[in-house]
Each structure stands twice: as C-alpha cells, then as structure tokens.
C-alpha positions in Angstrom: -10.8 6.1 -15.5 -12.3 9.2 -13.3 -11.4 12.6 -14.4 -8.1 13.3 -12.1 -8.8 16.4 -9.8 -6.8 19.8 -11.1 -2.9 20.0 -9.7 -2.8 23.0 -7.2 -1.3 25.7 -9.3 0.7 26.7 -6.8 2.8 23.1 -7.1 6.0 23.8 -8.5 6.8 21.3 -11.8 8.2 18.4 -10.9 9.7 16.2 -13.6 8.0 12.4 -13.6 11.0 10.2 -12.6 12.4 7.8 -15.1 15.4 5.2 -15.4 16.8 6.6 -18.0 20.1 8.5 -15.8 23.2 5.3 -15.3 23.9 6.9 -12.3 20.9 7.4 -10.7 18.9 5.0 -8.0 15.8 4.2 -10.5 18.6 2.9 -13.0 20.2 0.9 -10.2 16.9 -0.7 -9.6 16.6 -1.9 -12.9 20.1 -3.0 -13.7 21.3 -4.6 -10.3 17.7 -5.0 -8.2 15.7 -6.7 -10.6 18.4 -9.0 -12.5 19.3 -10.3 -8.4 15.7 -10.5 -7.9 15.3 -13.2 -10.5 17.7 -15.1 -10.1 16.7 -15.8 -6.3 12.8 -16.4 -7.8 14.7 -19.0 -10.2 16.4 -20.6 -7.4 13.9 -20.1 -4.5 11.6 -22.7 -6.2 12.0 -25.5 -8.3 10.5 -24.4 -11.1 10.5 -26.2 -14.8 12.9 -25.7 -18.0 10.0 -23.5 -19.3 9.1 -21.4 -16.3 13.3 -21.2 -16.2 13.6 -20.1 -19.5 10.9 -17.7 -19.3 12.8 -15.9 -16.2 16.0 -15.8 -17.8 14.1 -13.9 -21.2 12.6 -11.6 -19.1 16.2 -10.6 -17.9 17.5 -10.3 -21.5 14.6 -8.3 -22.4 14.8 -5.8 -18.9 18.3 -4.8 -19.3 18.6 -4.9 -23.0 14.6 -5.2 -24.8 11.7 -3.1 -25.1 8.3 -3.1 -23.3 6.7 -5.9 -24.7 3.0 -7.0 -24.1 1.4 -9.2 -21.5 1.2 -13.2 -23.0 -0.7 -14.7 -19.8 -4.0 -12.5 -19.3 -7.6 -12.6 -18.9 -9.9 -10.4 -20.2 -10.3 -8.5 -17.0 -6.8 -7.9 -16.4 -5.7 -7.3 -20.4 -8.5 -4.2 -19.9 -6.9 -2.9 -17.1 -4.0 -2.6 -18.6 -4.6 -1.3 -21.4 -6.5 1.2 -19.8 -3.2 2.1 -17.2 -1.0 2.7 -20.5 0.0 -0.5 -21.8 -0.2 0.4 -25.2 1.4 3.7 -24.8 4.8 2.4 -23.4 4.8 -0.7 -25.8 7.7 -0.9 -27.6 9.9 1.8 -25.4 12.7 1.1 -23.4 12.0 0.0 -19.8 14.7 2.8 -18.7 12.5 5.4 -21.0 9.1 4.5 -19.6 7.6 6.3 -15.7 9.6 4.6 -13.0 6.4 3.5 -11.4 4.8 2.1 -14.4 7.6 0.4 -15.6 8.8 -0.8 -11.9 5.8 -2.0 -11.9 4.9 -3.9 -14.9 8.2 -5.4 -14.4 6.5 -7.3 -11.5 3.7 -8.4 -13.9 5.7 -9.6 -16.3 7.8 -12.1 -13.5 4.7 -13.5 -12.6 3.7 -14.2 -16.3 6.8 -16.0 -16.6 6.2 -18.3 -13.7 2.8 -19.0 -14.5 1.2 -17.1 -11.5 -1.9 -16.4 -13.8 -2.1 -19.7 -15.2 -4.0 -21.3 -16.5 -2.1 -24.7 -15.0 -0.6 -26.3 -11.9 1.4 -22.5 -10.8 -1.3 -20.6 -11.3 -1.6 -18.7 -8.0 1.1 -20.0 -6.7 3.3 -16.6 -5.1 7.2 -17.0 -6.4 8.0 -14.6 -3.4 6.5 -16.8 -0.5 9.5 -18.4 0.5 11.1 -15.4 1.1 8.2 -13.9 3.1 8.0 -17.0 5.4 11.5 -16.7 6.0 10.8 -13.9 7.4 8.4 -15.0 9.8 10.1 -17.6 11.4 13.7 -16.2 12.4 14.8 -15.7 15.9 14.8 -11.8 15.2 10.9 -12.1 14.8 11.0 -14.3 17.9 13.0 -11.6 19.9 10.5 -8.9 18.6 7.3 -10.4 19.6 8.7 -11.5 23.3 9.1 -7.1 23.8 5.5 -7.0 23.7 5.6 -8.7 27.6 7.9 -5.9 28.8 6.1 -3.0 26.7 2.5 -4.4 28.2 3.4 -2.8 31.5 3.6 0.8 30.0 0.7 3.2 29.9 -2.1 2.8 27.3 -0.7 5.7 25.4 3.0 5.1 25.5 1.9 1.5 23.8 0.4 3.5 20.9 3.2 5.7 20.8 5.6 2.1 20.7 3.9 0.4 18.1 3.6 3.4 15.9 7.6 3.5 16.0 7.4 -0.2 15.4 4.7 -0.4 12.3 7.0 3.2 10.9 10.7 0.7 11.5 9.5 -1.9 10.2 9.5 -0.9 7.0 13.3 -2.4 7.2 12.4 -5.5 6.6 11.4 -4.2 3.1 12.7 -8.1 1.2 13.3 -6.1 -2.5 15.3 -3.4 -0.7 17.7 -5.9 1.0 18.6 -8.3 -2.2 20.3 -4.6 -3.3 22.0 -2.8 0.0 22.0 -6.1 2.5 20.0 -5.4 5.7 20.4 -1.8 6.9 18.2 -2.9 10.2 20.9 -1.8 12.6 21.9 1.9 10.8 21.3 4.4 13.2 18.0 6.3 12.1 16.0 9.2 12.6 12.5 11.1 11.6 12.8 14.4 8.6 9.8 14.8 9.9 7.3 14.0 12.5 3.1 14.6 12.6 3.1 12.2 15.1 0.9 14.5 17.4 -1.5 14.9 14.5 -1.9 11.7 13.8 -3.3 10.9 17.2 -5.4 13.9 17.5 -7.6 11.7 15.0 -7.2 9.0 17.0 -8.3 10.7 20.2 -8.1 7.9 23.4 -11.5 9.4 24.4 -13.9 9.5 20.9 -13.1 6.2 19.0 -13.6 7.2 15.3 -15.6 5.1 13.1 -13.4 3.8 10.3 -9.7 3.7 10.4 -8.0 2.7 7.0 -4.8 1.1 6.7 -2.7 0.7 3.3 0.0 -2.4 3.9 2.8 -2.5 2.5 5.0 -5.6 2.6 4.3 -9.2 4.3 6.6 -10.8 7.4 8.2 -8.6 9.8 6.4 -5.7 8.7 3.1 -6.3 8.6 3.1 -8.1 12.1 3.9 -4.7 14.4 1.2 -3.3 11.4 -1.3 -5.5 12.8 -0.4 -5.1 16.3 -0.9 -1.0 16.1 -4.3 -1.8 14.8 -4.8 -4.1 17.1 -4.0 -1.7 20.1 -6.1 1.2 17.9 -9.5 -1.6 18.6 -8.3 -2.8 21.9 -8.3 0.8 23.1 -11.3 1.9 21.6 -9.2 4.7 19.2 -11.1 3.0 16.2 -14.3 0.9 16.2 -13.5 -0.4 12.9 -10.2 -0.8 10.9 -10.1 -1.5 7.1 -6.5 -3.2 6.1 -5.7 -2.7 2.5 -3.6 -5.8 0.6 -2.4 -6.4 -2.6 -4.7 -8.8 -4.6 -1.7 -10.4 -5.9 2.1 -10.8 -5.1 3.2 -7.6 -6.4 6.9 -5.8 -5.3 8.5 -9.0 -3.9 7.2 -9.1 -0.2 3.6 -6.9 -0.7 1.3 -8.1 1.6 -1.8 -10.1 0.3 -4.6 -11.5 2.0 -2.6 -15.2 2.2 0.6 -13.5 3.8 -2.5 -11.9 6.7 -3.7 -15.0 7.5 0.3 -16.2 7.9 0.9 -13.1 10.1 -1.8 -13.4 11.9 -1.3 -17.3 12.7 2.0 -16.5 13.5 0.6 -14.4 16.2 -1.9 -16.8 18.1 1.2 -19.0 18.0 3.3 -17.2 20.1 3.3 -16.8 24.0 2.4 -13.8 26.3 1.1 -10.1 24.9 2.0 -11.5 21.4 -0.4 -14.0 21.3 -2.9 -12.5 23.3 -2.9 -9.9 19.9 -3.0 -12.6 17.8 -6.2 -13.9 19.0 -8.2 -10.9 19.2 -7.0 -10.0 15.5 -8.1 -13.5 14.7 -12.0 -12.9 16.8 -11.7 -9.4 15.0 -11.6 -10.5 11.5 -14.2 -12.8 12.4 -16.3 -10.5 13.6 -15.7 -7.5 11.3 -14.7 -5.2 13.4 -11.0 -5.8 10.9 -11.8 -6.2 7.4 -9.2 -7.0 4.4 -10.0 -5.4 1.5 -7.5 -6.5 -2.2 -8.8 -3.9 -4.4 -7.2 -3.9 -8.3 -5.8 -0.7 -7.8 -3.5 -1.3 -5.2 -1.4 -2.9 -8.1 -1.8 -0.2 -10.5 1.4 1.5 -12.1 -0.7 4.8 -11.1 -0.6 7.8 -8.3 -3.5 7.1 -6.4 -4.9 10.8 -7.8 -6.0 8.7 -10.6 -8.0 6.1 -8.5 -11.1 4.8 -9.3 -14.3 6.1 -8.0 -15.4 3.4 -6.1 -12.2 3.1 -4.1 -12.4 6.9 -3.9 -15.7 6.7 -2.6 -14.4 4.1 0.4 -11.5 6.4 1.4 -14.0 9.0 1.6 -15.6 7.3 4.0 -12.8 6.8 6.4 -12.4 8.9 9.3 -8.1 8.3 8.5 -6.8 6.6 6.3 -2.7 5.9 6.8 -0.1 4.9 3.7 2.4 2.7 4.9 5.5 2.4 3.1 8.1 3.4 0.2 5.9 2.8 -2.7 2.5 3.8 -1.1 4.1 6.8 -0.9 5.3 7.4 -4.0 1.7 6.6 -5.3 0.2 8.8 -2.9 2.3 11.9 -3.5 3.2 11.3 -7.0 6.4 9.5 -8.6 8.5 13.1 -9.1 11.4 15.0 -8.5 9.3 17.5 -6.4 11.7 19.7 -4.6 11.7 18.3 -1.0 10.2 21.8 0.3 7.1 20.9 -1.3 4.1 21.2 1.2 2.9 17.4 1.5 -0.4 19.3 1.9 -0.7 20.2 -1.1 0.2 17.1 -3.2 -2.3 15.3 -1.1 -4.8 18.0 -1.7 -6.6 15.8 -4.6 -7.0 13.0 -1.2 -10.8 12.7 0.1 -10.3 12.5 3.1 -8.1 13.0 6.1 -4.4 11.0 4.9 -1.4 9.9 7.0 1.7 8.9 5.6 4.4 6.2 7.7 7.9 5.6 5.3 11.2 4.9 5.9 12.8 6.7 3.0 14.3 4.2 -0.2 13.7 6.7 -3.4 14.0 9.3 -4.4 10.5 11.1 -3.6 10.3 13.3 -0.6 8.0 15.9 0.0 6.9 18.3 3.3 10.3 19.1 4.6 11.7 22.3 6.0 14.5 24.0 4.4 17.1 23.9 7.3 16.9 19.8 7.6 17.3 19.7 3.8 20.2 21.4 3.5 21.7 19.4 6.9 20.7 16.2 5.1 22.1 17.7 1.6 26.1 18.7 3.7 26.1 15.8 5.8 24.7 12.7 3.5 24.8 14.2 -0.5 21.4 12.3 -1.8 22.1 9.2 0.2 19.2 10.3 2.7 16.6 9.6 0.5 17.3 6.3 -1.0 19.1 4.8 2.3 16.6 3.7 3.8 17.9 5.0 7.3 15.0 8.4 7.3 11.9 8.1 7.8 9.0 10.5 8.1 5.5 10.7 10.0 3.1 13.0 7.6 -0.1 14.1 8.0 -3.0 16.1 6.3 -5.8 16.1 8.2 
C-alpha cells in the first residue's frame, strides 16, 4: 500500500468510529440492520440447506462471535485482505473493530456464505439482485422517468440544475437503509450545505472539461437519475468524457456494479419520451467511449480512500472533477470519524489529487464542512437525528 499523505496538522483528532456504544447508530447497524438483512437474502432466493445454514452462522457469529477469517478466497483476494487488516482484527469483536472495516467485511463474509465466490453453480451469482430489480420496475420509477417529458422544456441549465437535485435525492432509495427506518422518501428535506455554484463552475456550459469522474453508489432508482446527469453533462458538451466508477462485486446491499449499469441503462432505452431518448445515447455512449465503467478493487476496500492505491490515484489525478456519490463514499472520502461537524471539508480532502465533489444525503454519523450556526439549529431542533436520518443532505466541493 502507498505511503498515506501527512494529516493537516491543523485537523482537530477525531476518534475512528466503532460499534462498540448500545446506543449508538453503528451498534444499531450491526444488531438490527444486518440480522434483517439476512434473513431477506435467505428468503429472497431459494437457496440450499448449506448456503441456509451458512447465513444463519454468520448471524450467530455477528451478534455474538469474533472476526473470523475468510473460507471462500482466491489468492488475489486472500492478499488483499490481508493487506487491508485482516489479520489485525481476527479474533476481535465485530462491535470492537473500525465501523468501516468491519461493516464492510461483514458484506464479504454474506457473500462467502452464499457461495458468491464459488467455485460452483452460485458463484457470481448477486444475493441482492432481486431487491435491486425491484426497484427498477415499480410504478414510482415509471412516474419518475415520465418527468423527464415535462422537465425537457426547461432551459439547458435549469436541466442540469434538476438532475443534480435528482442524482443528490436519489440517494433515498438507499435498499440497506430502508430494511432499518422503512422508506423515508416522502420526509421533508433540505441541504446543510450547498457548493452547488462550485460545482458547475468546473463544469462551465461554454469549456467542456476533458474527464469527468463519477463514484456510484447504489443500483435501481439511484443510479438511473445518476446516469441521466451524466448524460445531460455529454449531451451539453459540460464534459467530453465521463468515467462511472462501480463496485466490482455486490458489496453494501444495492452498490452498483457493472451488471446493475447495463440493467439501468436497458431500463432506459425501454421507456418512452426524454427517458428513452437518454437511454439510447448512454447506450451509443458506452459504445463509443465517450462513458466508460471502470470496477476497480478498491472501491470495496474497508479503507478511506487516503489510503488508495497509486494507480487509482494516478486516474483521479487525471480527472478534471471527480464527484463521490453517496453515504459510504463519503465516509471513505472524508474518513470514518467523529470529526466535529465544523471541520473544513477542505481540509480532510486535502490528501485528494485532484479537484473532488461530494453529493450525500446524510445516514451516519460523519459530517464535516458545516457552519456553526446550522449545527447548533440542527443540534436544538433534531438532537443527532440529522445525521443518521437520512432527511439532510449536502453539496461539497473542493476544487
């Protein structure tokens, strides 16, 4: 692993966040999110006595075991491992390890026990695809792609401005957040804070920049108005190129891999009017390069993306913007701590190489780059509900 760049000295300590506290949200995660979340892998598919059995361990062991090492791995992947901390957290308590790593290997572990990395007749096969189909084909995703007709009439820029909104919301659909609060899609939301105006003065309407990168987050009703922004950002000459970053694997329930693209994007050229119109020039777009998917390892690392590797480095360096969609992108991007909210997202991003834009509607506790006076509204009116709610959002940039 690269040498990580120096922390600012001016960064305040901030406590790595661990699940350790009963009454804290990381402790909810792991003792109501994840026990519901297997159960509706076990019952989504019909899976054998031994894939069964090997869900129900894994619940015993979460809530009640220790970290215990991977059993379905190939050399590649037992490496990696390793060299993310494997064999430093073996034998603690899932509640005792990093939040991120052990939400994380969590994940890896539920797909060893399906089978997901085989080898045999499951390997590959993605235990969360049901649910992210479902998603796809319900009549609120009908309703959302018909407002594309009505929003086509509007000025180039108010468009941009419209999708933007929609790619930030749609961050609702978030699958793992709704098996624990239900769907929070009709709570009455608003911004802690807005860059919006920075982020398209590096998308100028009259300069197209070069490279645009974009890091998904989850599959269905998220990653559609994704695509659509970055279809508008080609369309409209803001970007010549855009580089969408997937998970290589089904990772936190409804991440977005290259399979659940393709379904997006077919879902698209199927539908009528402005929707499918995007869908087919995403589709002539991939084709000809102009979008490319990229499914790098490290987008499943238990890891802050300060410790990335240098070839991934090197390809955000590169872009002329990259932008970090989502809940656990941003806790990778800014760090997984207890930074005090006040802390300048400018300078936990200072390790970035390259200009960095952040869209996430708030669901833990990580929040950094807010002013004193909305803190200490949010604080009086909402206690820490703000920050795990998922009714906030933010818009941050450091250019």
């Amino acid at each position: 692993m690269p040498e990580r760049p120096p922390v600012d000295p001016r960064l305040p300590e901030a406590p790595v966040i661990v699940s350790d506290d009963p009454a804290s949200f990381p402790h909810a995660v792991f003792a109501e999110r994840h026990p519901a979340l297997i159960r509706k892998v076990r019952d989504a598919t019909p899976y054998g006595p031994g894939q069964r059995r090997a869900l129900e361990e894994l619940l015993a062991r979460t809530l009640d075991g220790v970290i215990e090492p991977l059993t379905e791995v190939t050399a590649a992947d037992r490496e990696r491992w390793e060299e993310w901390g494997l064999g430093k957290y073996t034998g603690q308590s899932w509640f005792a390890a990093p939040f991120l790593w052990a939400e994380s290997y969590f994940y890896r572990r539920l797909l060893d026990a399906v089978g997901h990395f085989g080898p045999g007749p499951w390997q590959g096969v993605d235990p969360f695809r049901p649910f992210k189909l479902a998603e796809l084909n319900t009549p609120e995703a009908d309703e959302e792609l018909s407002a594309l007709d009505a929003l086509a009439d509007h000025p180039a820029d108010d468009r941009a401005r419209a999708l933007l909104h929609g790619s930030l919301w749609g961050n609702r659909a978030d699958l793992g957040f709704r098996i624990q609060s239900g769907d929070s899609a009709a709570a009455v939301s608003q911004l802690v804070a807005d860059d919006s105006e920075s982020l398209w003065s590096l998308l100028p309407a009259d300069e197209p920049v070069d490279t645009l990168c974009l890091v998904a987050d989850n599959a269905g009703r998220e990653l559609i108005p994704d695509l659509l922004l970055l279809d508008h950002l080609l369309h409209h000459d803001r970007a010549r190129r855009a580089v969408l970053h997937v998970k290589p694997h089904p990772y936190y329930v409804s991440d977005a891999t290259t399979a659940d693209v393709l379904d997006a994007v077919g879902r698209l050229t199927g539908a009528k009017g402005a929707a499918g119109e995007c869908g087919h020039r995403l589709w002539a777009a991939l084709a000809e390069g102009r979008l490319d998917v990229r499914a790098h390892p490290f987008s499943c690392a238990p890891l802050p993306y300060a410790d990335m590797p240098d070839d991934l480095r090197a390809e955000f360096a590169a872009a002329d913007l990259t932008v970090f969609k989502g809940d656990l992108n941003y806790r990778r991007l800014v760090g997984d701590r207890l930074w005090p909210p006040t802390t300048p997202f400018g300078e936990v991003t200072a390790y970035f190489p390259g200009p960095v834009a952040a869209l996430r509607t708030l669901k833990s506790d990580v929040v950094t780059g807010l002013d004193a006076t909305t803190v200490t509204a949010l604080d009086a009116s909402e206690g820490d509900g703000w920050r795990t709610g998922g009714t906030r959002a933010l818009i941050q940039v450091r250019a």
